[in-house]
N, C-alpha and C positions, 0 to 999 in steps of 0.2 A: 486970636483963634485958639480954641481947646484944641487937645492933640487927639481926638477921633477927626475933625474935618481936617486938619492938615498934617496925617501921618500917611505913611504907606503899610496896608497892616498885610504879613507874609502867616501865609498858614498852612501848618505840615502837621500831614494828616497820617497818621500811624506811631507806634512806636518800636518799630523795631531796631536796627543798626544804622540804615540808612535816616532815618529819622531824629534820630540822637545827634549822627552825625552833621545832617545839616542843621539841627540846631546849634552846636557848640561852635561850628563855623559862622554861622549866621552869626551869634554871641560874638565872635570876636573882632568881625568885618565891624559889625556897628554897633557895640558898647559904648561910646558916647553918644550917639546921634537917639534924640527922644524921639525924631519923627519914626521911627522905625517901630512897629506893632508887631510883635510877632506871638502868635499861640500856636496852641499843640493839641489836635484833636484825636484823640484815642479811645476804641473801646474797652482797652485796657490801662489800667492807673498804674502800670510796672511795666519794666524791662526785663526782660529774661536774658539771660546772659548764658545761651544754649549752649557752647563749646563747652559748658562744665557739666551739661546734662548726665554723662557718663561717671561720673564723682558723684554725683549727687543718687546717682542710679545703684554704684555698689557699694557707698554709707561710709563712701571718704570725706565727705564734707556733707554739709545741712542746706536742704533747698536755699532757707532765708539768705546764704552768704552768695547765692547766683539771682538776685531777683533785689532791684531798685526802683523806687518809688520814682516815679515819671517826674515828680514834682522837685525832686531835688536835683533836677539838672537847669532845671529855668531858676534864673536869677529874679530878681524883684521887677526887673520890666517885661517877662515875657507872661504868659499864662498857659496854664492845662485845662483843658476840659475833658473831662471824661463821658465819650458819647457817642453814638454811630453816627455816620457819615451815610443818609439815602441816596443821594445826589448831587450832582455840581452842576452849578447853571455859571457856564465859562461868560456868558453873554452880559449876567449882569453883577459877574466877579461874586 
């Protein structure tokens, strides 16, 4: 069996905190197991790292040091997509 027919594929749609977060958890629950698929759908390819908005606002620090590329939290088994999200059809997952 290839590992689309016989994975369980998990997919977190946003990138905010929450998002991050159950990714890095998800990563650490099942870093060995292949059957585990998991992507990351966002219409943004960054994280904003908003608690620093106010630094960044009176020119203590540089937006780039509050702002990470979505891509570099997924290891080589996970994926990002960058893309909106119209709809979920829960019925046929």
């Amino acid at each position: 069996m290839d590992k689309v027919e016989s994975s369980i594929r998990i997919i977190i749609l946003g990138s905010g905190f929450g998002a991050i977060e159950a990714l890095e958890k998800l990563q650490k629950k099942f870093k060995k197991n292949d059957r585990i698929d998991i992507k990351i759908i966002s219409k943004n390819n960054f994280f904003l790292f908003s608690p620093m908005l106010p630094e960044v606002f009176s020119g203590m620090i540089e937006p780039r040091h509050i702002i990470t590329p979505v891509r570099s939290f997924c290891d080589k088994d996970e994926q990002f997509y960058n893309g909106h999200i119209h709809a979920i059809d829960f019925g046929k997952k």
